[in-house]
NUGU-653582 format. One line per 4 residues: number of its first residue (from 1); their letters; for each residue x, z, y negated of C-alpha. Coordinates in steps of 0.5 Angstrom, whole numbers, plus 500, padded with zeros to 3 digits. Each point is the difference from the previous one (the first is absolute). Example, Ala and Ser with C-alpha at 12.3 -4.5 7.8 and 13.67 -1.06 7.14 Angstrom:
2
1 = as = 525:516:509 | 502:498:493;
//
This chain:
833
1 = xxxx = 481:513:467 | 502:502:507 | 505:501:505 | 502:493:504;
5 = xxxx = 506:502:504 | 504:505:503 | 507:499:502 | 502:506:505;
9 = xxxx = 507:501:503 | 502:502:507 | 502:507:500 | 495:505:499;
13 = xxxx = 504:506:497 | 505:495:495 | 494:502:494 | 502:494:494;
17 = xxxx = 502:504:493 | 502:495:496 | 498:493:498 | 500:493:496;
21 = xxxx = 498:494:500 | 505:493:499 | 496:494:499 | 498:499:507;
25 = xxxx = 504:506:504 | 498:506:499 | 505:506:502 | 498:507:503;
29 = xxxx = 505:506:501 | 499:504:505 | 502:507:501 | 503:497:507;
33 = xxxx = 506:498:495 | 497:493:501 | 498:495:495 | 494:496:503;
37 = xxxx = 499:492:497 | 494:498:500 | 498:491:499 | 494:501:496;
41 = xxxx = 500:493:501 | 498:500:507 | 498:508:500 | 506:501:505;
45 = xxxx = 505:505:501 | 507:495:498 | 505:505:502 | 503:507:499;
49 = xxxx = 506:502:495 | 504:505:503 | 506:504:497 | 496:507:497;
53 = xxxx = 502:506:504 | 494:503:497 | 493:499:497 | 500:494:495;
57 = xxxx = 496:503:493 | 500:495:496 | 500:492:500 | 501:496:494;
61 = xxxx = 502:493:500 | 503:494:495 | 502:494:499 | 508:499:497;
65 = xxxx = 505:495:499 | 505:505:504 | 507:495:499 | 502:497:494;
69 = xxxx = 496:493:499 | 496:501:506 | 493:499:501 | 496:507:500;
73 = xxxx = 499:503:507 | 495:505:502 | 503:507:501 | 496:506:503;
77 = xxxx = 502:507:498 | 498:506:504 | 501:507:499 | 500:506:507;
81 = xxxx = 500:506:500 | 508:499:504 | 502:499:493 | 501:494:499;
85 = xxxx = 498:494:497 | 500:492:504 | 500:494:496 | 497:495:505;
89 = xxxx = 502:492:499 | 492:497:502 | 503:494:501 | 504:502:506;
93 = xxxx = 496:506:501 | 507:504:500 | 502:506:497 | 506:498:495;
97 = xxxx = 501:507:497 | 499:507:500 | 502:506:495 | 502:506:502;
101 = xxxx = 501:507:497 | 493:502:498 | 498:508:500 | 494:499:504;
105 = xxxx = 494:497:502 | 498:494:494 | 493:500:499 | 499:493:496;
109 = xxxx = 504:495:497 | 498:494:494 | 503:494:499 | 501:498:492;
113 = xxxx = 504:494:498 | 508:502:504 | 497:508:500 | 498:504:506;
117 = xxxx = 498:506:499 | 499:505:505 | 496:507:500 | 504:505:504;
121 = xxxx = 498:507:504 | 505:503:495 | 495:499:495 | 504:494:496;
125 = xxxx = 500:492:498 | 507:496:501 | 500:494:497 | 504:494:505;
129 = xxxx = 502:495:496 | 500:495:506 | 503:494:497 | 507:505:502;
133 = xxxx = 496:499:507 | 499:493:501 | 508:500:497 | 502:504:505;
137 = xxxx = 496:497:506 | 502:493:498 | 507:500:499 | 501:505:506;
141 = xxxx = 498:493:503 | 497:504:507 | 493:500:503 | 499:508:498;
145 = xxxx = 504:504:496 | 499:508:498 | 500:502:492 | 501:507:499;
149 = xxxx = 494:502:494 | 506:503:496 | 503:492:500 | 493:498:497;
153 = xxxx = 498:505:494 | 497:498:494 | 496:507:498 | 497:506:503;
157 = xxxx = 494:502:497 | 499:508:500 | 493:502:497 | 496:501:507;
161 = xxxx = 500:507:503 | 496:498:506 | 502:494:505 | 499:493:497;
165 = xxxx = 494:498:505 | 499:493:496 | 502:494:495 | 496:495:497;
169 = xxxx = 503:495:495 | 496:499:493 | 499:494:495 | 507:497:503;
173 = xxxx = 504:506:496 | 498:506:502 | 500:504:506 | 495:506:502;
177 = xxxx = 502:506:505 | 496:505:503 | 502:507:504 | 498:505:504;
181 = xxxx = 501:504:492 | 494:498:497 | 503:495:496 | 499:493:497;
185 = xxxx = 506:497:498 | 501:492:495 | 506:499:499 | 503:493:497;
189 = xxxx = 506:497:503 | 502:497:493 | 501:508:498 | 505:500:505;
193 = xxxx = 503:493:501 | 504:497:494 | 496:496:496 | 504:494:501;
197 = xxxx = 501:501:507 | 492:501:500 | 500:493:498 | 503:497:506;
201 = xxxx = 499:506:505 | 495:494:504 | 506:496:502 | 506:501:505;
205 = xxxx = 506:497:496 | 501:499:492 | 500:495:497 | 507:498:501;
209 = xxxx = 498:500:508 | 504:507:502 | 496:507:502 | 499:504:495;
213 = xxxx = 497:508:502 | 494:502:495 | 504:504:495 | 496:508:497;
217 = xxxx = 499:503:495 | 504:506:498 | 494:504:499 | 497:503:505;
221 = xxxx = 494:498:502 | 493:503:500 | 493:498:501 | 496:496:495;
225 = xxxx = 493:504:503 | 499:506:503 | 493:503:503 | 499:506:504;
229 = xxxx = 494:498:504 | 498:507:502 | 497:499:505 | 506:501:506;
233 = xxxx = 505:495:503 | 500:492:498 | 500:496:507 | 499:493:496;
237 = xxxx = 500:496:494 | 498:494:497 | 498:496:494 | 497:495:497;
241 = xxxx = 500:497:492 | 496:506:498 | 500:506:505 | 505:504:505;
245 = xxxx = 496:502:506 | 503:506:504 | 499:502:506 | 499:508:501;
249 = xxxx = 501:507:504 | 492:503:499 | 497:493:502 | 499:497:493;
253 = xxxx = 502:492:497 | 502:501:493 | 500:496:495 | 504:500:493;
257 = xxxx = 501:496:494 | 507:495:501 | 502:501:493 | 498:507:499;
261 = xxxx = 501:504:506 | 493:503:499 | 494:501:505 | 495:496:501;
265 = xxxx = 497:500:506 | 500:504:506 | 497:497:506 | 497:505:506;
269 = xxxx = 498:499:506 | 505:502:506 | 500:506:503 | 507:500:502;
273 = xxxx = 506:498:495 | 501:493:499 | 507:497:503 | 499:492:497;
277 = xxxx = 498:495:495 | 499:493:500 | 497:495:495 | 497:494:500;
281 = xxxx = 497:496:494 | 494:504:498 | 500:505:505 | 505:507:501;
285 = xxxx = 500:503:508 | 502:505:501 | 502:504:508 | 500:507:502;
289 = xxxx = 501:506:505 | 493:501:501 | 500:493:504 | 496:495:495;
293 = xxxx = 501:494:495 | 497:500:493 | 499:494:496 | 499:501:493;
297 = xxxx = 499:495:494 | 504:499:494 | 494:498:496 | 497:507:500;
301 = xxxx = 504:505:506 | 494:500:504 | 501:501:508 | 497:493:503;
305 = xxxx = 501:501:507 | 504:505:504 | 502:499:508 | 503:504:505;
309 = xxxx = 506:498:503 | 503:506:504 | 498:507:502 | 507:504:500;
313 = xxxx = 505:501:495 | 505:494:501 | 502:497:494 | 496:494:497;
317 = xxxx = 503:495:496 | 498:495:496 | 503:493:498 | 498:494:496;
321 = xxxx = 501:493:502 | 503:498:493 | 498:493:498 | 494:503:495;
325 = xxxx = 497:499:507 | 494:504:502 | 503:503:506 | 503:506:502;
329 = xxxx = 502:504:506 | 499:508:503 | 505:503:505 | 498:505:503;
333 = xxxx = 503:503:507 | 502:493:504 | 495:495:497 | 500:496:493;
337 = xxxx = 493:498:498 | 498:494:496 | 496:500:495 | 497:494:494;
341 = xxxx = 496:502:494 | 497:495:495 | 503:503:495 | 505:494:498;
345 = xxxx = 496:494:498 | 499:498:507 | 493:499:503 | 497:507:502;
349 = xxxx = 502:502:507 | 493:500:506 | 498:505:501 | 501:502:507;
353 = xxxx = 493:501:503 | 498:492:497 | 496:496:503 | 502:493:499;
357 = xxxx = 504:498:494 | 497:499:494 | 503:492:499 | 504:494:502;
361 = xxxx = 506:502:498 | 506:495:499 | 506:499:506 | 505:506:500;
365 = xxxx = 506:496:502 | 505:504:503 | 507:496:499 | 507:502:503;
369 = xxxx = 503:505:496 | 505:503:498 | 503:506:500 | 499:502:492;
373 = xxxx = 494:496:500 | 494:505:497 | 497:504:503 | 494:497:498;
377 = xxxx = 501:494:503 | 501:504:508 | 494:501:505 | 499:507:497;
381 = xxxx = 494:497:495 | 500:495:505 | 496:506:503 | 494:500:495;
385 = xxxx = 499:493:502 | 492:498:502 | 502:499:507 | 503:506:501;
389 = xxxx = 494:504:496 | 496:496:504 | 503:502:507 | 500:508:498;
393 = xxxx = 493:498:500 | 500:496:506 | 504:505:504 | 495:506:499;
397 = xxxx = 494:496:503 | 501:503:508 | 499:493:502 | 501:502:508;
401 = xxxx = 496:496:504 | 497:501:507 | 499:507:498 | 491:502:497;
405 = xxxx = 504:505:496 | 504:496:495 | 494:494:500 | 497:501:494;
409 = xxxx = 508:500:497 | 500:493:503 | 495:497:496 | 503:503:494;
413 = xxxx = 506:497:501 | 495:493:501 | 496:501:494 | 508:502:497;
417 = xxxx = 503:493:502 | 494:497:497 | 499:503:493 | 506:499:500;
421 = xxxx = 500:492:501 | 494:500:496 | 504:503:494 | 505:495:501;
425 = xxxx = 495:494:500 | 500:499:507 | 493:498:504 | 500:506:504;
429 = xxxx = 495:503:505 | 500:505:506 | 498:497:507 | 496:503:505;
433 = xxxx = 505:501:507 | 497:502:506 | 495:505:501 | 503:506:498;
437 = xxxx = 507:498:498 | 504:499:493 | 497:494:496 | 505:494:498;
441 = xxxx = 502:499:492 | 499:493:499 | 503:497:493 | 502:493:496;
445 = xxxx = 503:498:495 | 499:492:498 | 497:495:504 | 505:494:495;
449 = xxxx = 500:494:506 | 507:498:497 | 504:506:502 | 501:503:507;
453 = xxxx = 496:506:502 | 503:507:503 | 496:504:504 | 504:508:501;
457 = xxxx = 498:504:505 | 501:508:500 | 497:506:502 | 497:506:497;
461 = xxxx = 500:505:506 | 505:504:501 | 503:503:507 | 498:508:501;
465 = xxxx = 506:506:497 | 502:506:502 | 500:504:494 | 505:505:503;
469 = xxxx = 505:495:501 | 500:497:493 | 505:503:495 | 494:499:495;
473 = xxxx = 494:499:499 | 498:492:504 | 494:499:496 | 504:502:493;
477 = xxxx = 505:495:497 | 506:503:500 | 507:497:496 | 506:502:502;
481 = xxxx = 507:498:500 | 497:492:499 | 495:499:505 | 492:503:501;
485 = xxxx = 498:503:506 | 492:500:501 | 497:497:507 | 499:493:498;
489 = xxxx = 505:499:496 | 503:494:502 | 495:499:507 | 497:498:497;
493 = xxxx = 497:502:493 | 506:499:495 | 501:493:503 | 492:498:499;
497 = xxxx = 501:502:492 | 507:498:499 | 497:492:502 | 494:502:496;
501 = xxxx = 504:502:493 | 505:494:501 | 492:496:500 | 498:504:494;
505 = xxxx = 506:499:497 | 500:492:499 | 493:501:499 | 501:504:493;
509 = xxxx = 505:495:498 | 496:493:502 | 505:499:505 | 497:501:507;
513 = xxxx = 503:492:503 | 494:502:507 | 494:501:502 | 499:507:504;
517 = xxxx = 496:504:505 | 501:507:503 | 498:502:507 | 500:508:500;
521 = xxxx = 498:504:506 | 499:506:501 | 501:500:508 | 506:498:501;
525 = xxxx = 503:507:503 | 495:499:506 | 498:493:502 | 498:497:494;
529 = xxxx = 493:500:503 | 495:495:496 | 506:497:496 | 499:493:505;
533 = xxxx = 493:499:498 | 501:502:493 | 504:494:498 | 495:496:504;
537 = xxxx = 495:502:497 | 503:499:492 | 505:494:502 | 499:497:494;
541 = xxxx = 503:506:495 | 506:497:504 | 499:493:499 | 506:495:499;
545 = xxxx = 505:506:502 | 507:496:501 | 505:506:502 | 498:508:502;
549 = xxxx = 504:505:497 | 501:507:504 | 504:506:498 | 500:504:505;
553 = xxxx = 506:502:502 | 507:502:499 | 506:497:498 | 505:501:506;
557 = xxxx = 505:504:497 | 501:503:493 | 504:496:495 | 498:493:502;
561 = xxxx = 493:496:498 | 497:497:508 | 494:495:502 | 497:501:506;
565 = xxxx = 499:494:503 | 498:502:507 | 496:506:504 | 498:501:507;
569 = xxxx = 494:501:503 | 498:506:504 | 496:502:506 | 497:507:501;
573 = xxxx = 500:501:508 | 496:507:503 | 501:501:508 | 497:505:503;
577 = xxxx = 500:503:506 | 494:503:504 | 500:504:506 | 496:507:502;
581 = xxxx = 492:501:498 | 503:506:496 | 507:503:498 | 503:505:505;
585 = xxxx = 505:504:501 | 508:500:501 | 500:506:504 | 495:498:504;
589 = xxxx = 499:493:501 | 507:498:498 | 503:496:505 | 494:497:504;
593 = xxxx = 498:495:496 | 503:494:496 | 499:503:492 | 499:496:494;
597 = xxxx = 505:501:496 | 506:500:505 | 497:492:502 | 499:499:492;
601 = xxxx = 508:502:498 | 503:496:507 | 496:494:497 | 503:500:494;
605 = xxxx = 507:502:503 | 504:493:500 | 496:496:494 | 507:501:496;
609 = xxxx = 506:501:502 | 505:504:498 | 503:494:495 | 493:498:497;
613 = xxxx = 498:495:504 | 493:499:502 | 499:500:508 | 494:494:500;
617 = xxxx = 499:494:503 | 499:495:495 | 501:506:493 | 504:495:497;
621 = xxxx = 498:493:500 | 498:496:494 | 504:503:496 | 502:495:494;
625 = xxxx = 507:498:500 | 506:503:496 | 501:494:495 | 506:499:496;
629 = xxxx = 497:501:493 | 497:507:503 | 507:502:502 | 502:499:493;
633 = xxxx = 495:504:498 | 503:507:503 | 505:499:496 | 503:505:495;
637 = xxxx = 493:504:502 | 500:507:495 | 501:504:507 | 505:505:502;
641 = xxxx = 499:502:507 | 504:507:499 | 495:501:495 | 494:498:504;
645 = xxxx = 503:505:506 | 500:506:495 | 493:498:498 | 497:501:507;
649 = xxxx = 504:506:502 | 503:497:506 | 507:498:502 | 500:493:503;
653 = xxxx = 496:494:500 | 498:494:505 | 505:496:497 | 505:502:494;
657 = xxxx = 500:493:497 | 497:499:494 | 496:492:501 | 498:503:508;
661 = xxxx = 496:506:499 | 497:496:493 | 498:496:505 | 498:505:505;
665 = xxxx = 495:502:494 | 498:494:498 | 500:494:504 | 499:503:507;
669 = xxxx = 494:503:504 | 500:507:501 | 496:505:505 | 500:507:498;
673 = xxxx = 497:505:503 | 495:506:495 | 497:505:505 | 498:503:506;
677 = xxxx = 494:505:500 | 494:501:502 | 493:503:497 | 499:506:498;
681 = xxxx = 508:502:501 | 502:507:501 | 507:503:500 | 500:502:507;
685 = xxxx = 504:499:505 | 495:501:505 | 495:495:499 | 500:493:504;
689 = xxxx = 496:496:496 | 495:495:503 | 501:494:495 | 506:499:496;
693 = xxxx = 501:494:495 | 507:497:497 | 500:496:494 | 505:494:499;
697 = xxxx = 501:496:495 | 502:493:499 | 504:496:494 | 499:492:502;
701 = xxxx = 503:494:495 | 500:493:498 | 497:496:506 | 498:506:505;
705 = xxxx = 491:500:501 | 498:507:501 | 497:498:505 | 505:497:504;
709 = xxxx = 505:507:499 | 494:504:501 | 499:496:507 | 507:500:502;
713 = xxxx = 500:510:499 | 493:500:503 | 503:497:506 | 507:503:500;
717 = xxxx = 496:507:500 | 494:498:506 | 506:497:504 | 504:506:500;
721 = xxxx = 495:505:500 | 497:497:507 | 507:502:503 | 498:507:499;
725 = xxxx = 495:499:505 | 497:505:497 | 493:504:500 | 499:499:492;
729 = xxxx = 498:494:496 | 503:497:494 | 497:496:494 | 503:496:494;
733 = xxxx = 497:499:493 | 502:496:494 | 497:505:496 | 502:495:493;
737 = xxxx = 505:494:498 | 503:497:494 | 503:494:499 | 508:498:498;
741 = xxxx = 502:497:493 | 505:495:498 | 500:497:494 | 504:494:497;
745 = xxxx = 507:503:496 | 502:492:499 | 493:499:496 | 499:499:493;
749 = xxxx = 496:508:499 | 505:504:504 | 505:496:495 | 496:502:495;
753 = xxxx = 500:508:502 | 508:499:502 | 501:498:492 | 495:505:497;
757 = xxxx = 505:505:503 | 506:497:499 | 498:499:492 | 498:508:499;
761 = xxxx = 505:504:505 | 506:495:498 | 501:500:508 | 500:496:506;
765 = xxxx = 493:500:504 | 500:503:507 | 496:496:505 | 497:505:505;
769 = xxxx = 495:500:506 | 496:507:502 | 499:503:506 | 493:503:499;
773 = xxxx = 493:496:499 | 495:499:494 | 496:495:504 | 496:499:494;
777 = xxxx = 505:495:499 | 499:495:505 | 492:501:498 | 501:499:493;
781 = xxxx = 504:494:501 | 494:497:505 | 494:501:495 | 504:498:495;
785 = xxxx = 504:494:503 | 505:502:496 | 508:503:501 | 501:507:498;
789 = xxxx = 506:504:497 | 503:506:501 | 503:503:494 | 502:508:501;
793 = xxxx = 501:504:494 | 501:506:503 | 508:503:503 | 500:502:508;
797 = xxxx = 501:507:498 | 493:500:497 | 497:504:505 | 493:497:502;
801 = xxxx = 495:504:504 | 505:505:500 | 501:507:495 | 504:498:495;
805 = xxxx = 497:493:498 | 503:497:493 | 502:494:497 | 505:499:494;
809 = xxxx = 499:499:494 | 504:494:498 | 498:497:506 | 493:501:498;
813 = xxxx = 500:497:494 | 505:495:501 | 495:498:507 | 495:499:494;
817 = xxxx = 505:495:496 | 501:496:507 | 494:499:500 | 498:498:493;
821 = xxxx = 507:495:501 | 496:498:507 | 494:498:497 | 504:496:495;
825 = xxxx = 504:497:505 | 494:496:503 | 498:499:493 | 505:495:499;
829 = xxxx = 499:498:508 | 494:497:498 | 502:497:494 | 505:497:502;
833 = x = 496:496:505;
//
């Protein structure tokens, strides 16, 4: 069992006392009096109940018919130490009702039937009868109500001397209470509720359809079971059909028989008291002041496995996910971590430190949910999926190219991509690049001349970290709040598996509609060197390839699923000015001679003007016209110009309209200038260098050559240097180019991504251009002779080449499940033909 998540709210000082789960939302109580909802569905915070004015200690939740004839609502109970307790209608996300009128702070609360027991500071349990409650909050006919606790009594129990810091319910029928006295106390509610009443105390009405308070008996009530553990205050208790585990002062569990009330066990380990327990099907575990989590086995009460999870003496609480899921949660300070165990008849989790999974595994389908589904249906164990085991392993592999430090993890990342392929029943093999670089991962999988050929093409290298940016570790895969950041995970490492695994998937199943090949590089960060005389080399891996699939990029925005069907070209322009034999010196030359740098900044000045435009005989010739069917394509475009302002910190844009500036981005050529310098530069305001470079670059689209474009700057620049009349000489290089992309949105294979989309986000598709360059598609498509596919996977706020990078889970996995619906789709393509 491992930790797969963590969920961690914004402010660091509000730390998370409280917690429970209700099918796929889980509530945290702060000591800010907020109650944090997190969507274990998509591991994201959903919302925040506010209406405490204190800490929040305790959280219960339930599920009622709260009116007469209704269907059963969800209702959430918290308790704070502003002495009261809320009723919240998880339907609404609303507080209905509060009970007022407790003498202090209310440490724990249980649910049995239409009784709430409450464990008071003032060392008693109240008993509410809450079909008084729902009595009242339905006839008052109001969206909130206020009920003083004197209105709701059904019993006050006074046996404890000490607070009642915890509540479990037991076998349906018994409640157990523990204190700061010592005590374990089992009371049975049928001691204290009329038999009669007992019966029915689970409805809301009687059986003639009125309410109907639980009736008590006259006697008083007292405890069934009484244990003084002796070993200092009991922060926390459960049960199970056997056994009552407490939680003690001097850092011991203990463990006493249920029917006898006698000690069976004590558990050690801690070294500081132990504040809670949680439970699993075969596994206690246990949290403590001295910062660790301590699992032990009900078979035998040995300690398996012990983590560390804070170093202070912030309190940490546990909560188990329900469901008889192998899932619990730890709260400790702003952070709740996930962890899976195997403990419940589900396949046993990977080991964090695998190296490929073990075995195909069948499809994890990942259907809409609803609110109440089980947790066990969410991305939580989406999260021990052999994809996202196999990325842990991926992400650790330093894969950054171009650097000699990192190029034996290079090759480990090849060899990775290549057993992997192997294990899946891939033909694979590594392919020597260019001399002293990255070799390619070559792989196929079915050469059946009846079905279409995919041929897929990824890269393995990453672009270079600063470490100290990152708020984690870049090489260490780390979940948190529904997304994984680690380099590479969505450019382009988490993509290349996602396509892998929906392949492996439909292979396990018999059920893979087309042949597939896999080109993989590993220099695609620099300039894919080796990579054209590769393919040339080994054409026939990619025999017969019908359309090329690339994930290599991002959706435009956040919610909504894009194609890409075009990208720009680029074009990298050095200028360099020289002048003097050697630098001088602006104190004693300065004014005498005509300096570089000033030559180099007049040369540039006026290229743009103040409205983007570039000043350039020629620059914007042969661009493709705007055809009506591209317009309609900027329709409805997940994009939001307030949004992308904030995203670049500025206050204005070249144009506040949405369908402009995408096109600005996208369809139009752009000329933008990188660098002014010179070599060996110094921070000196004395020196004039003697030869300075400025760097351009020049983003080129569908019917302009990089050779015409490149011609008509070179003589602009030329022209208007010679007006300078100056002593110094100008030189401009094309240092590199790539070529622009446009695919065909109306063909049968966007068609088919469009639906694959469609069928797994339950949305309209985005189709979208990209203002960037990824020339290896143009050249994919003329070795090939076949059309290419851009299908994004990732979110624009992925974060690519910066710190930070991540991808979101329910993106990853769904992106698999495009892509196995992708495949079928042109399977039934070919069939159909």
């Amino acid at each position: 069992w491992q930790e797969v998540h963590q969920l961690v709210h914004d402010d660091i000082d509000a730390n998370i006392i409280s917690c429970c789960s209700r099918g796929n939302l889980l509530f945290c109580g702060r000591t800010d009096a907020v109650i944090s909802v997190w969507n274990l569905e998509h591991l994201q915070e959903q919302g925040q109940l506010k209406g405490h004015k204190r800490s929040v200690l305790c959280l219960k939740s339930a599920l009622y018919p709260a009116t007469p004839n209704g269907d059963p609502e969800e209702f959430l109970f918290s308790s704070s130490s502003d002495n009261t307790i809320k009723i919240w209608n998880l339907s609404a996300f609303e507080c209905v009702c509060t009970i007022t009128g407790h003498p202090g702070d209310i440490y724990s609360i249980c649910l049995l039937d239409y009784l709430l027991c409450i464990g008071c500071q003032d060392t008693s349990m109240k008993v509410v009868d809450l079909k008084k409650v729902f009595k009242n909050i339905y006839e008052a006919n109001q969206k909130h109500i206020v009920v003083p606790i004197q209105d709701t009594f059904a019993e006050t129990l006074k046996a404890h001397h000490g607070y009642v810091y915890s509540l479990y319910i037991s076998k349906g029928t018994h409640i157990i209470s523990a204190s700061g006295d010592e005590k374990i106390m089992v009371w049975n509610v049928n001691d204290f509720v009329d038999d009669e009443e007992a019966k029915e105390r689970h409805t809301l009405v009687s059986k003639a359809g009125h309410y109907v308070p639980i009736q008590l008996k006259d006697t008083e009530s007292e405890a069934e079971l009484v244990i003084n553990t002796k070993a200092g205050a009991v922060f926390d208790v459960i049960s199970d059909d056997k056994f009552i585990y407490s939680a003690a002062q001097n850092g011991s569990v203990q463990v006493w028989d249920l029917e006898t009330g006698l000690l069976r066990r004590v558990l050690t380990g801690h070294s500081d008291q132990v504040l809670a327990l949680t439970q699993s099907k075969n596994h206690i575990i246990s949290s403590s002041s001295d910062g660790v989590l301590k699992v032990w086995t009900k078979s035998n009460f040995y300690c398996t496995q012990t983590l560390e999870i804070g170093n202070d003496d912030r309190l940490a609480v546990l909560a188990a996910a329900g469901d008889s899921q192998p899932i619990f949660f730890s709260c400790f300070g702003n952070c709740v971590r996930i962890w899976a165990l195997g403990d419940s008849g589900s396949e046993e989790i990977q080991p964090a430190n695998i190296e490929v999974p073990k075995s195909p595994i069948r499809p994890l389908r990942v259907p809409a949910l609803s609110r109440k589904s089980s947790i066990g249906s969410s991305l939580i164990l989406a999260m021990r999926d052999p994809l996202i085991c196999a990325l842990r392993t991926f992400v650790s592999l330093k894969t950054i190219c171009g650097n000699e430090r990192y190029r034996d993890d290079c090759f480990d990342g090849a060899k990775f991509l290549w057993k992997l392929f192997e294990q899946y029943g891939f033909q694979a093999q590594l392919i020597e690049g260019a001399p002293g670089k990255n070799p390619l991962v070559f792989a196929r999988l079915g050469h059946d001349p009846k079905l279409p050929t995919v041929t897929v093409y990824g890269h393995y290298d990453v672009f270079p970290v600063k470490k100290a940016e990152w708020s984690s570790d870049p090489f260490t895969l780390t979940g948190k709040n529904g997304y994984l950041y680690g380099r590479g995970t969505s450019d382009d490492k988490g993509p290349i598996l996602a396509i892998l695994f929906a392949a492996a998937d439909l292979q396990a199943d018999g059920a893979l509609p087309v042949n597939l090949s896999f080109v993989i590089e590993g220099e695609e960060e620099a300039t894919s060197a080796g990579f054209v005389d590769a393919m040339r080399d080994n054409i026939h891996w990619f025999k017969d390839t019908d359309v090329i699939l690339l994930s290599n990029s991002v959706w435009l925005g956040e919610n909504k699923p894009c194609l890409h069907y075009g990208l720009r070209g680029l074009l990298k322009i050095n200028v360099t000015i020289k002048g003097p034999a050697k630098n001088l010196h602006s104190g004693v030359d300065g004014g005498a001679v005509n300096e570089p740098m000033i030559d180099l900044i007049n040369l540039f000045a006026g290229l743009i003007d103040v409205d983007g435009r570039v000043n350039i005989e020629g620059f914007y010739e042969n661009i493709e016209e705007l055809s009506e069917e591209e317009k309609k394509l900027y329709e409805g475009l997940d994009f939001d110009i307030e949004a992308y302002k904030s995203s670049l910190g500025v206050s204005k844009l070249l144009s506040e309209d949405p369908r402009e500036l995408l096109m600005k981005r996208w369809r139009y050529p752009t000329l933008s200038i990188h660098s002014v310098g010179y070599k060996n530069q110094q921070a000196s305001a004395s020196i004039i260098p003697a030869m300075v470079t400025g760097m351009i670059s020049v983003r080129i689209v569908p019917n302009q050559t990089a050779e015409e474009v490149f011609e008509h700057i070179r003589k602009h620049l030329l022209e208007k240097f010679q007006l300078f009349n100056s002593s110094n000489h100008v030189e401009v290089e094309l240092v590199s180019s790539g070529d622009w992309w446009l695919g065909d949105p109306q063909g049968k294979f966007f068609k088919a991504a469009e639906e694959s989309l469609e069928s797994v986000w339950k949305q309209k598709v985005i189709y979208s251009r990209e203002g960037g360059t990824i020339p290896i598609t143009n050249r994919l498509e003329k070795m090939l002779n076949a059309p290419a596919i851009h299908l994004p996977i990732g979110q624009s706020t992925d974060a690519c080449h910066l710190h930070d990078e991540r991808i979101r889970v329910e993106n990853l996995m769904k992106g698999k499940h495009v892509v196995s619906e992708f495949f079928c789709r042109l399977g039934t393509q070919s069939d159909n033909q």
